[in-house]
N, C-alpha and C positions, 0 to 999 in steps of 0.2 A: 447480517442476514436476518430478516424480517420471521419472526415467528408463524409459521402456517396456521391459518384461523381452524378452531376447532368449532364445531356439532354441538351444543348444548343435547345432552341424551333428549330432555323434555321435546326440544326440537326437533328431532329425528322420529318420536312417536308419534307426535301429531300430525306429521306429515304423512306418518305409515296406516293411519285412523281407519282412513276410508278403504283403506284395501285390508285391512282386518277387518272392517265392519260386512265387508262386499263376501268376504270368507265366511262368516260366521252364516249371512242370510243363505250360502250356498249349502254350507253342511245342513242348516235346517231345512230349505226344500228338499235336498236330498233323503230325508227323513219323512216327506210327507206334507211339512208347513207349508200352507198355500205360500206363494209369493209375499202378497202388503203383510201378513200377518208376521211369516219370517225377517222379514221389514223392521218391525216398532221392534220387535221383542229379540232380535238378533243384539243389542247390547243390554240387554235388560238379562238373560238368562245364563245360564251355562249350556251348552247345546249337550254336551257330555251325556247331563240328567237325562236330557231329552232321547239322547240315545238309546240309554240304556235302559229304561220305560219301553221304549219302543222294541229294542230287542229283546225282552220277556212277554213282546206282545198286546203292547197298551196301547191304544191308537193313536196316532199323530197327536190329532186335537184335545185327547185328553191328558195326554202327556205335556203342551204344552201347560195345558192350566194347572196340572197339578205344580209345576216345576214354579208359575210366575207366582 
């Protein structure tokens, strides 16, 4: 009986990239980040920071830059 091919993990993340990356841009608009800008900076940042800026009342835009 022939061994069942296994998943390299590395293999299984890069395939999962773009729908983490697709995540990340949605939690930032949902925060306020235009579209393109949630865009560049959706694997540049922690969206987290950017929340919680936001939920003390900092504005989208300036929460992004303080975070990048």
């Amino acid at each position: 009986m022939e061994p069942t091919p296994t998943i390299a993990r590395h293999e299984a993340i890069n395939r999962d990239e773009p729908l983490v990356h697709d995540w990340r841009v949605m939690q930032l608009t949902r925060l306020g980040i235009p579209g393109l800008l949630a865009e560049g900076a959706a694997g540049h940042v922690d969206w987290h920071d950017i929340a919680r800026l936001v939920q003390r009342g900092c504005p989208p835009l300036l929460a992004l830059r303080i975070v990048r």
